[in-house]
C-alpha positions in Angstrom: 9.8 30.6 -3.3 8.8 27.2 -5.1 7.3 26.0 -1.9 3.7 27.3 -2.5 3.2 25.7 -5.8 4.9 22.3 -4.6 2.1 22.1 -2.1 -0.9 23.1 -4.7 0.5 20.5 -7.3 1.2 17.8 -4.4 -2.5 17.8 -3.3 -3.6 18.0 -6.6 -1.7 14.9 -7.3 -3.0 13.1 -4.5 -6.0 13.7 -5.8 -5.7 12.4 -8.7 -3.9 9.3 -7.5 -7.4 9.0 -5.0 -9.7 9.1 -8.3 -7.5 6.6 -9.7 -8.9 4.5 -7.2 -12.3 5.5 -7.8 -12.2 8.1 -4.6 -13.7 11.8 -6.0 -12.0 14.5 -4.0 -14.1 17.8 -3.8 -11.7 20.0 -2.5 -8.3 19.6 -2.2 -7.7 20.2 1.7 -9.6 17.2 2.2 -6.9 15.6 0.8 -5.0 16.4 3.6 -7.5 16.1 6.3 -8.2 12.6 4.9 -5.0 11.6 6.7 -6.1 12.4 10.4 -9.0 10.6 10.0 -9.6 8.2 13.4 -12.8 7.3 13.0 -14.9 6.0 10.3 -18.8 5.8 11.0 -19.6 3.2 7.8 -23.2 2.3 7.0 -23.1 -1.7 6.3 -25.7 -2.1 3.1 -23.9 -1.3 -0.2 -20.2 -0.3 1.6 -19.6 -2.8 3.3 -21.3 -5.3 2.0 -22.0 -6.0 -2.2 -25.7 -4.8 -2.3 -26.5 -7.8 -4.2 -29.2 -9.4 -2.0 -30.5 -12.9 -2.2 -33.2 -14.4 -0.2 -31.9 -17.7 1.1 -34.0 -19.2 4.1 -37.8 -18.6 5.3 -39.7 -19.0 8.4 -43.4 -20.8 8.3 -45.4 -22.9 10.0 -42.9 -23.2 12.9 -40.3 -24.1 10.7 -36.8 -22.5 8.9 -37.2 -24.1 4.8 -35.4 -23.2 1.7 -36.4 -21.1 -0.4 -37.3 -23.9 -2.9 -40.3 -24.6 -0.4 -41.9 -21.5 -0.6 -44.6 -22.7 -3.1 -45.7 -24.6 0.3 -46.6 -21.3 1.9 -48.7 -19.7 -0.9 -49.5 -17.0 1.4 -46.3 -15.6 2.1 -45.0 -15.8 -1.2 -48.0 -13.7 -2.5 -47.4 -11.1 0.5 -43.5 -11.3 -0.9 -44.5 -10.7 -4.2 -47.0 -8.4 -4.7 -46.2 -5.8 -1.0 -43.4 -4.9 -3.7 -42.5 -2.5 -6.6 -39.5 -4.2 -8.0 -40.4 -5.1 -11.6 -39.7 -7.9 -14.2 -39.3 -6.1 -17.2 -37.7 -7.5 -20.5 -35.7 -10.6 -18.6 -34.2 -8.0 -16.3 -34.9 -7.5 -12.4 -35.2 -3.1 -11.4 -36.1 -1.8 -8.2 -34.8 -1.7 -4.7 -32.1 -4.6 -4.3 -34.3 -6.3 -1.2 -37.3 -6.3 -3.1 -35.6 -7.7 -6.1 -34.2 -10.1 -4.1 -37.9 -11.4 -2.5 -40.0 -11.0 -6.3 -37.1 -13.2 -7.8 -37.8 -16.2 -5.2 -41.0 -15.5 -6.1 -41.2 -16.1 -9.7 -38.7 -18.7 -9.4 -40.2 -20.8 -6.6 -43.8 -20.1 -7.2 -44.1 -18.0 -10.6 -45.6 -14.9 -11.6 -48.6 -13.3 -9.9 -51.5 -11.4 -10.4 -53.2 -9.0 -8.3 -54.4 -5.3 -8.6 -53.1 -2.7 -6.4 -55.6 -0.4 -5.3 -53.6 1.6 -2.3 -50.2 1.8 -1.2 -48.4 2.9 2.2 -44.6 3.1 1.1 -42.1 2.3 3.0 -40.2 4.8 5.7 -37.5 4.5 7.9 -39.7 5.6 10.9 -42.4 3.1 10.4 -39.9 0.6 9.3 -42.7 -1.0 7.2 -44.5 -0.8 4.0 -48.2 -1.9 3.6 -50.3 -2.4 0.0 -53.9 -3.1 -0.5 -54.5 -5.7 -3.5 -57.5 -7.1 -5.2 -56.7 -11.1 -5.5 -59.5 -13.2 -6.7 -62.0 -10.8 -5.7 -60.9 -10.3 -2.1 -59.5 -7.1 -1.1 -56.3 -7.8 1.4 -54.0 -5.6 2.9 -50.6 -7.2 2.4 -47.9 -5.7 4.7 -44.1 -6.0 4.9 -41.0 -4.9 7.2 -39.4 -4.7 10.4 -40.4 -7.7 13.0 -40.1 -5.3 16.0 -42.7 -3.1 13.4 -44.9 -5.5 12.0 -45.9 -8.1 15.0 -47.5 -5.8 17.5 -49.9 -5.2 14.9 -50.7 -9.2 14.1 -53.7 -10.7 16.4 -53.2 -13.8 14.7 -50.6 -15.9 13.6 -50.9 -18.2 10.1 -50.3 -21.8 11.2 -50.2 -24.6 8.6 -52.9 -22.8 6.8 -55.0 -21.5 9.6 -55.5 -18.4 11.4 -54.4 -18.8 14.9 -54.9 -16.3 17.9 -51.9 -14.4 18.7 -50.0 -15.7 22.1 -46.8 -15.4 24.1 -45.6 -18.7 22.9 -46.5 -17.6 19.7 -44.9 -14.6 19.5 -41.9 -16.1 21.3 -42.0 -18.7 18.5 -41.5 -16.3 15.5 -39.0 -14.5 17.6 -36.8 -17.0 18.7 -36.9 -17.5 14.3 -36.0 -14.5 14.1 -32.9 -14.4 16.2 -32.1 -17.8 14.0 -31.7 -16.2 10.8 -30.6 -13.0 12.0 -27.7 -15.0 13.9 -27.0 -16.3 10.2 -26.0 -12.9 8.9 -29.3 -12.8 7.1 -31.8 -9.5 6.9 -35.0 -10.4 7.7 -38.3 -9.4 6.9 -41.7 -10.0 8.5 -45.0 -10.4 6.7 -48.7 -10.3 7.6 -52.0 -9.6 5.8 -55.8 -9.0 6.6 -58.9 -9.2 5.0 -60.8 -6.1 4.4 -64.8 -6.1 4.5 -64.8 -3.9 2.1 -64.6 -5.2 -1.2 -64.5 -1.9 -3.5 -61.7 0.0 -4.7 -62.7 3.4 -3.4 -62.2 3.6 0.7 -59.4 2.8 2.0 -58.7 3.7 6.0 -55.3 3.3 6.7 -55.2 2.8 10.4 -57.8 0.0 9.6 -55.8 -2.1 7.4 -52.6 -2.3 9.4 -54.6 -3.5 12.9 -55.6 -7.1 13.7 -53.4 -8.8 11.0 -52.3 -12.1 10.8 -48.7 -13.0 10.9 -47.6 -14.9 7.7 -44.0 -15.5 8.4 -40.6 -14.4 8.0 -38.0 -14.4 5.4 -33.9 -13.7 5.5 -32.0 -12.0 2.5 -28.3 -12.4 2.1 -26.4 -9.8 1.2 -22.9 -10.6 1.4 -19.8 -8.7 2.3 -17.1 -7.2 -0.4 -14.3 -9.5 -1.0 -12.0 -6.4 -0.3 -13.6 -5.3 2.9 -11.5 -8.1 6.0 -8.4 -6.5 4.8 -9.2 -2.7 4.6 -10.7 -3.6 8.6 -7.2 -5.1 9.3 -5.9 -2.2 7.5 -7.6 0.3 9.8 -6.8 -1.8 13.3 -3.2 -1.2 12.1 -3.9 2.5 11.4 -5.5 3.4 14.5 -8.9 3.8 13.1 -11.7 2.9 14.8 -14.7 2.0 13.0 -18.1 2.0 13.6 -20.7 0.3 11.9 -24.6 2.5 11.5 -27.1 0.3 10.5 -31.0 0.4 9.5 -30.4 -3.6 10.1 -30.9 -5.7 13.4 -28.5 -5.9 15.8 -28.0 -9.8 15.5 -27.8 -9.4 11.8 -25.6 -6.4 12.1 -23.1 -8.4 14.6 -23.0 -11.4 12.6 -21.8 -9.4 9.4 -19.1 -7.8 11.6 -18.1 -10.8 13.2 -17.7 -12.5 9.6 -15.5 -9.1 8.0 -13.0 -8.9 11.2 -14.8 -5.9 12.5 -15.7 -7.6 15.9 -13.9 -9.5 17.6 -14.9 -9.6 21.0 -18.3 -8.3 22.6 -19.3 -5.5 20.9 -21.4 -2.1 22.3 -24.3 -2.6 20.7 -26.8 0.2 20.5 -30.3 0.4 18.7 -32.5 2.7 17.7 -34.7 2.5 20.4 -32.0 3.0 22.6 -30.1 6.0 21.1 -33.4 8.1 21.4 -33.6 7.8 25.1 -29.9 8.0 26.0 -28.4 11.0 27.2 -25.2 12.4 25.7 -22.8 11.0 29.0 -24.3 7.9 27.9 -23.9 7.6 24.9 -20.1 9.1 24.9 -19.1 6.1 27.7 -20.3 3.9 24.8 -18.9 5.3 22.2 -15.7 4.8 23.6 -16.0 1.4 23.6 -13.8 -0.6 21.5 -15.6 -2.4 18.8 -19.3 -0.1 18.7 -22.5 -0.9 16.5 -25.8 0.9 16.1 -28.3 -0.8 14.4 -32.0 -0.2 13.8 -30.4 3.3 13.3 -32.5 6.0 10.6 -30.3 8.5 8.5 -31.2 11.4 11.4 -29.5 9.4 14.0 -26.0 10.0 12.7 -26.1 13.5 12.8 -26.1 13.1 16.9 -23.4 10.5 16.6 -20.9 12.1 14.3 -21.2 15.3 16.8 -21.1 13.7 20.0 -17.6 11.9 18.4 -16.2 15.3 16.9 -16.8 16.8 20.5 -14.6 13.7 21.8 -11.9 15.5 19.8 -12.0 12.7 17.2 -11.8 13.2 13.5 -14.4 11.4 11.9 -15.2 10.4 7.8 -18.9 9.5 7.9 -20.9 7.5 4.9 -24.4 8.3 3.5 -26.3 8.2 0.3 -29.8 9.5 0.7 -31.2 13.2 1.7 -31.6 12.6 5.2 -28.0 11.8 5.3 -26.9 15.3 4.2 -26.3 17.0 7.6 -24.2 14.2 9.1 -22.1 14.5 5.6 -21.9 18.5 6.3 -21.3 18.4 10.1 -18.4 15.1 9.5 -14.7 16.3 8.9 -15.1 14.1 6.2 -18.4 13.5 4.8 -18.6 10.2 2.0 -21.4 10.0 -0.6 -22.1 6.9 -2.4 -21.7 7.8 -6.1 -23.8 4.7 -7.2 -26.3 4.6 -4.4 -26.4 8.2 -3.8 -28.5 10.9 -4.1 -27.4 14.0 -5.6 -28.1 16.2 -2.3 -25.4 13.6 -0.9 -22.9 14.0 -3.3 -23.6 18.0 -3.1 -23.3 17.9 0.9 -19.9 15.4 0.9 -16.1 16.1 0.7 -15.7 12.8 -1.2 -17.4 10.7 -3.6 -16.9 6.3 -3.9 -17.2 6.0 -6.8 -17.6 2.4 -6.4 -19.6 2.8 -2.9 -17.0 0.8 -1.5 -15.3 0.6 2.0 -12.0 -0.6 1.0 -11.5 2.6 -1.1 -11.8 4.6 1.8 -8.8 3.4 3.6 -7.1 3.5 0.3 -8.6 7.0 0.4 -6.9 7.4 3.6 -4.1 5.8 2.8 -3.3 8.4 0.3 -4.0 11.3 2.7 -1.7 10.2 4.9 0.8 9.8 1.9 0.3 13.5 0.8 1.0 14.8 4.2 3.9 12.7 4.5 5.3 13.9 0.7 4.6 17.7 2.2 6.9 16.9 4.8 9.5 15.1 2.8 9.6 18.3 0.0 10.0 20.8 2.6 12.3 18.7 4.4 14.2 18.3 1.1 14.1 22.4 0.3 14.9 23.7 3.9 17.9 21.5 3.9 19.3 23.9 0.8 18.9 27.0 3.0 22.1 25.9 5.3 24.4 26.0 2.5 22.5 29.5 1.2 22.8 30.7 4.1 26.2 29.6 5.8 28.3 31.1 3.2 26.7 35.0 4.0 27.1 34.3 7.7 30.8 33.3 6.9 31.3 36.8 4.7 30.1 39.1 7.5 31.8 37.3 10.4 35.5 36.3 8.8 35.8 38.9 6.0 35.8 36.7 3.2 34.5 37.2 -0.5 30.7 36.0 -0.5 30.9 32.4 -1.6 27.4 32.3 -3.2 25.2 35.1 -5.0 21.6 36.1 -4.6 21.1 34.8 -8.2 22.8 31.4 -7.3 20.6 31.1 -4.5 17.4 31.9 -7.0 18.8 29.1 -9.3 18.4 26.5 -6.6 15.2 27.6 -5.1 13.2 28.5 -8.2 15.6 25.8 -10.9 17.1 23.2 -9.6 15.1 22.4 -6.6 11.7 22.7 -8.4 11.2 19.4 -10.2 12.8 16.8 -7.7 10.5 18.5 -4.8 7.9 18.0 -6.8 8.4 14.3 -7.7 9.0 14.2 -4.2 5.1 14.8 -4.0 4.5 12.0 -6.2 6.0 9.7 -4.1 3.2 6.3 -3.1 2.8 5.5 0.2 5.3 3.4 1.9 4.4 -0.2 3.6 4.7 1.3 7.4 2.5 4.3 6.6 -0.9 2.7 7.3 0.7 1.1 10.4 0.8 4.2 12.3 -1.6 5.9 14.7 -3.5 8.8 13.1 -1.6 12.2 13.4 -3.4 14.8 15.9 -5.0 17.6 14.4 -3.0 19.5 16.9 0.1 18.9 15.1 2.4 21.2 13.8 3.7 20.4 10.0 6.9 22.4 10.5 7.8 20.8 13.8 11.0 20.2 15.5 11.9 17.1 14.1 11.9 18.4 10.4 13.3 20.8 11.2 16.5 19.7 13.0 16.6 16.8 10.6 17.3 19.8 7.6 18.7 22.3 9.7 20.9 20.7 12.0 21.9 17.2 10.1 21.4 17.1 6.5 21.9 21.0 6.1 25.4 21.3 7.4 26.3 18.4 5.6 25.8 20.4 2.2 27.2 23.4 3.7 30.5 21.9 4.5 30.3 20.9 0.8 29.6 23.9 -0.5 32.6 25.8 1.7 35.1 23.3 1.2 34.7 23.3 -2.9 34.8 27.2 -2.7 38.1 27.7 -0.5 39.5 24.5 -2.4 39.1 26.3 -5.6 40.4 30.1 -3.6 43.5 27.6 -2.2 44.5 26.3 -5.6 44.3 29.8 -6.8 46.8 31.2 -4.6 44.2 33.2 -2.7 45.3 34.3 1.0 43.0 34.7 3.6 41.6 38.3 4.0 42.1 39.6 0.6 38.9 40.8 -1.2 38.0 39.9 -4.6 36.1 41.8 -7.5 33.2 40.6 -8.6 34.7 39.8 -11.9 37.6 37.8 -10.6 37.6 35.0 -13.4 39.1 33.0 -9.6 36.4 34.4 -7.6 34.0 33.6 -10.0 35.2 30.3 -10.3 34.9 29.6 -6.4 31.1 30.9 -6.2 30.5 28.4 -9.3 31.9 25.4 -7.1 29.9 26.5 -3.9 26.8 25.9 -6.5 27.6 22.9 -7.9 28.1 21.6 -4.1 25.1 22.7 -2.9 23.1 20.4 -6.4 25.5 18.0 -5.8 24.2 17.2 -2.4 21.0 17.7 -3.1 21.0 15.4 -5.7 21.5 12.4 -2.7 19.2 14.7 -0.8 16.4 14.1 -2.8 17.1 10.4 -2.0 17.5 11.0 1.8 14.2 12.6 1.6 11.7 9.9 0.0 11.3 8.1 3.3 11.7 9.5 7.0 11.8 5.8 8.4 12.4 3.0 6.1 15.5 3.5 3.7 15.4 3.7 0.2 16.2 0.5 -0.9 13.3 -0.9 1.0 10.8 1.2 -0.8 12.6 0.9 -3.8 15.5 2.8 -5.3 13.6 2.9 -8.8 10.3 2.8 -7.8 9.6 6.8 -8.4 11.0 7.4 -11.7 9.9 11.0 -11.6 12.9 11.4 -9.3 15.1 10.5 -11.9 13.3 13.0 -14.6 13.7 15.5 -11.9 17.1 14.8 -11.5 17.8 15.2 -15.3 16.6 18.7 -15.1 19.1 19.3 -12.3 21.5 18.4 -13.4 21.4 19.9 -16.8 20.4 23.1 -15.9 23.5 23.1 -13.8 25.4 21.9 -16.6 24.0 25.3 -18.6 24.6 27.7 -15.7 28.5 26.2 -15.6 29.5 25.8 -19.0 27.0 27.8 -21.6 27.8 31.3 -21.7 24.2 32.7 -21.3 24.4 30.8 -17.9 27.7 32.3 -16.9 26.4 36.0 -18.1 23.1 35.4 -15.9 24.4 33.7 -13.1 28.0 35.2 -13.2 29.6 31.8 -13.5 32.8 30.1 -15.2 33.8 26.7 -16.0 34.8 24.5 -13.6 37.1 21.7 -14.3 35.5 18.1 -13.8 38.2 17.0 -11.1 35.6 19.6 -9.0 32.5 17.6 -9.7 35.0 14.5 -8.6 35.8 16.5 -5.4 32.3 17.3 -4.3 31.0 13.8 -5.1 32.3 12.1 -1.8 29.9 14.7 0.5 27.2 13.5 -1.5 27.8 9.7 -0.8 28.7 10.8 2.9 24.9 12.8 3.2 22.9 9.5 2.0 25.1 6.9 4.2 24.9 9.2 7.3 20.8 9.5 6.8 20.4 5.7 5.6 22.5 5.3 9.2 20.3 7.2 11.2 17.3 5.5 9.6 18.8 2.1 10.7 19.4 3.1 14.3 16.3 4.5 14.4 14.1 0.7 12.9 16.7 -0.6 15.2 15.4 1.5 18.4 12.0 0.5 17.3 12.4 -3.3 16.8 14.2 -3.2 20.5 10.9 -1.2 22.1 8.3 -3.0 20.4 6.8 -6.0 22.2 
């Protein structure tokens, strides 16, 4: 009867917990499915890294400088600065973190400058590029910016300690092999170029003509480095089972480097890029995918969707990242689909499960972390209020088959199920995740919440334990009485009535160190910490004092059609209660004990 609503308010809980810790749960199944997770395909700007980009080194001239040397390659830092709409505005930076980044070296190393924008090609994530056209000192130039693989094919000649060189192999081999240098430093790196246009007005523009034949200015790397918090949520997820997989817009160098330096790579990794993806077939791309340490990069936003379907296919359950529009059917088709609540768009957020509302990796594993924790409370209620149906049910099984007066009545039974169970099952589903829960495999979807474990644990061990209680304190009470076996007792028999209250109190009794037994399946209680849930104790309280009124005030013996009971009873039944927690703090001991012998 009170199992229903312990589920609802259990999930609702963990869901509260998860916002807590800035995770904004949608619906309240995902709080479950959160748990099952086993893969996490994480985006790397902004999650797992702090979004706060810096531009560090540049390449020029042959040669990797400081940025406190720009202002010796006027060119580039005028391509930096004005190929850009990030803003300086009242002593405060706005505008996409990268070009923040490249306009503060800018003004810093070189100062402020001036130029009027005529045209602009934004930026996309097919072109990988972004192009302007800028009147500076009365020459009209085309000022490009982006992606090396996107920018030098288009560059005829390359800028070379001030002149315009013609574009070679050892040239081109030369900015790459620059490239690959700040790249291997964990740096994002940018290309630039720019061309003279004959035209000098401000009314044609042909696009195609201004991105051909440019001249290759140099390149520059932006740090952006990782969360603090993000090592140990990977070491976290290694110990869970959960395989993660990095999609970046970013080089692969760049990409690999970041993941060596947070612990998510540790050997070779798969590495696959965008190029790639489009012309691999799905067998393909499903033998890489099961690699064990897997990175995309040069990836767009439509990629995932193919990714996140060829993994759910693999019978995987996958949690998937994203923040802008395109993003919105891999967050729809994912199991669990992330937005970023500070990054994000609001078709994101609309299309996702769960929000960060810190865009940050480590609160998805806490995320999960609590998922798991939920299921595992589910368990541990229902384990708690099955184990009371032995003892309700033992005692009819023991009237029809020996012919003896019914030791418990239907409104007994309703006074544990809907009173004194309620409020301990429920702090059981407020119960924080245990040390050993995030160092076990994901569950399968596949598996069965009532399954055979649970339910021999409160059927056939913890169960009869109360039941025996509950039998023993109602023929010890029928035995004092002078009762003899076979004689029938009206339902008003101040003895009978007496016996049925006992058979109660047993069955609270008990489940008083039940409730105790059931906060942990593995570790024992002291290791988690007797005290740690005090709503446990609170719940306690309540059952025991609503026992206290169904025993001694006479509203509770007119309802429940129950007497008195002496305290030498409570004294009597106490020992079963001590004997149910040692006998499951002993199984849990054997059972670490099992586990310590088979692990390596």
């Amino acid at each position: 009867e009170g199992l229903l609503p312990t589920v609802t308010l259990s999930l609702a809980m963990g869901s509260q917990r998860m916002a807590r810790k800035k995770a904004l749960i949608k619906t309240l199944t995902s709080v479950e499915t959160l748990g099952s997770v086993t893969v996490i395909c994480t985006d790397k700007t902004g999650t797992l890294t702090q979004n706060v980009m810096e531009a560090k080194n540049f390449w020029s001239d042959g040669e990797i400088h400081g940025m406190e040397y720009l202002k010796n390659s006027a060119l580039l830092a005028v391509i930096a600065g004005l190929c850009n709409n990030a803003r300086f505005i009242d002593g405060q930076y706005s505008g996409d973190p990268t070009e923040v980044a490249l306009l503060k070296a800018v003004r810093e190393n070189v100062g402020d400058l001036e130029g009027e924008r005529i045209f602009e090609i934004p930026f996309d994530s097919e072109r990988k590029r972004m192009t302007t056209v800028n009147i500076i000192e009365g020459k009209k130039l085309a000022l490009t910016k982006g992606a090396l693989e996107s920018v030098l094919p288009l560059c005829s000649h390359m800028l070379m300690n001030g002149k315009e060189v013609k574009m070679d192999e050892r040239l081109r081999e030369m900015a790459m092999d620059a490239y690959r240098s700040l790249t291997g430093m964990g740096l994002r790196v940018l290309s630039f170029a720019y061309r003279e246009l004959k035209d000098r007005g401000t009314s044609t523009v042909n696009p195609d003509e201004m991105e051909n034949g440019l001249v290759f200015a140099g390149l520059v790397g932006i740090e952006d480095p990782p969360r603090p918090e993000v090592p140990e949520a990977i070491r976290r997820c290694r110990e869970a089972g959960i395989k993660v997989i990095m999609i970046t817009g970013d080089g692969s160098r760049t990409a690999v480097a970041i993941a060596r330096e947070i612990g998510l790579v540790k050997g070779e990794p798969v590495v696959i890029e965008g190029h790639e993806f489009e012309r691999m077939g799905e067998r393909e791309l499903r033998e890489r995918l099961s690699g064990k340490e897997v990175i995309f990069a040069r990836m767009t936003p439509k990629y995932k969707m193919r990714v996140v379907s060829v993994l759910k296919e693999e019978g995987e359950r996958v949690a998937v990242t994203g923040d802008g529009v395109n993003d919105a059917p891999a967050l729809k088709k994912a199991d669990i689909g992330i937005a970023m609540g500070v990054a994000g768009t609001d078709v994101a957020k609309e299309s996702a499960d769960m929000i960060l509302l810190d865009d940050n990796f480590a609160t998805i594993v806490n995320a999960i972390e609590e998922g798991r924790a939920v299921y595992e409370n589910i368990k541990k209620f229902i384990s708690y209020i099955f184990s009371s149906n032995i003892p309700e049910i033992v005692p009819y099984l023991a009237y029809v088959l020996f012919r003896i007066p019914l030791p418990l009545t239907i409104m007994q039974i309703l006074a544990v199920d809907l009173g004194t169970d309620m409020l301990p099952a429920l702090a059981l589903g407020a119960e924080k995740p245990t040390r050993e829960l995030m160092k076990q495999p994901p569950r399968s979807p596949k598996e069965r919440l009532l399954n055979l474990r649970l339910l021999s644990r409160a059927y056939l061990f913890l169960g009869p334990i109360e039941a025996a209680a509950a039998m023993f304190g109602f023929f010890y009470v029928l035995n004092s009485g002078g009762w003899r076996w076979g004689e029938m007792l009206a339902a008003d028999n101040h003895l009978y009535m007496q016996a049925t209250t006992v058979c109660l109190t047993a069955i609270v009794v008990t489940q008083v160190a039940n409730v105790f037994a059931c906060r942990s399946f593995r570790e024992s209680v002291f290791s988690i910490g007797f005290f740690s849930n005090r709503l446990i104790f609170a719940g306690i309280a309540f059952e025991l004092l609503f026992q206290l009124f169904i025993v001694y005030h006479p509203l509770g013996n007119r309802i429940f059609s129950t007497r008195p009971i002496p305290l030498k009873m409570w004294l009597v039944l106490i020992p079963f209660a001590v004997m149910l927690f040692a006998a499951e703090e002993l199984r849990k001991y054997f059972r670490a004990g099992r586990y310590r012998t088979s692990s390596p």
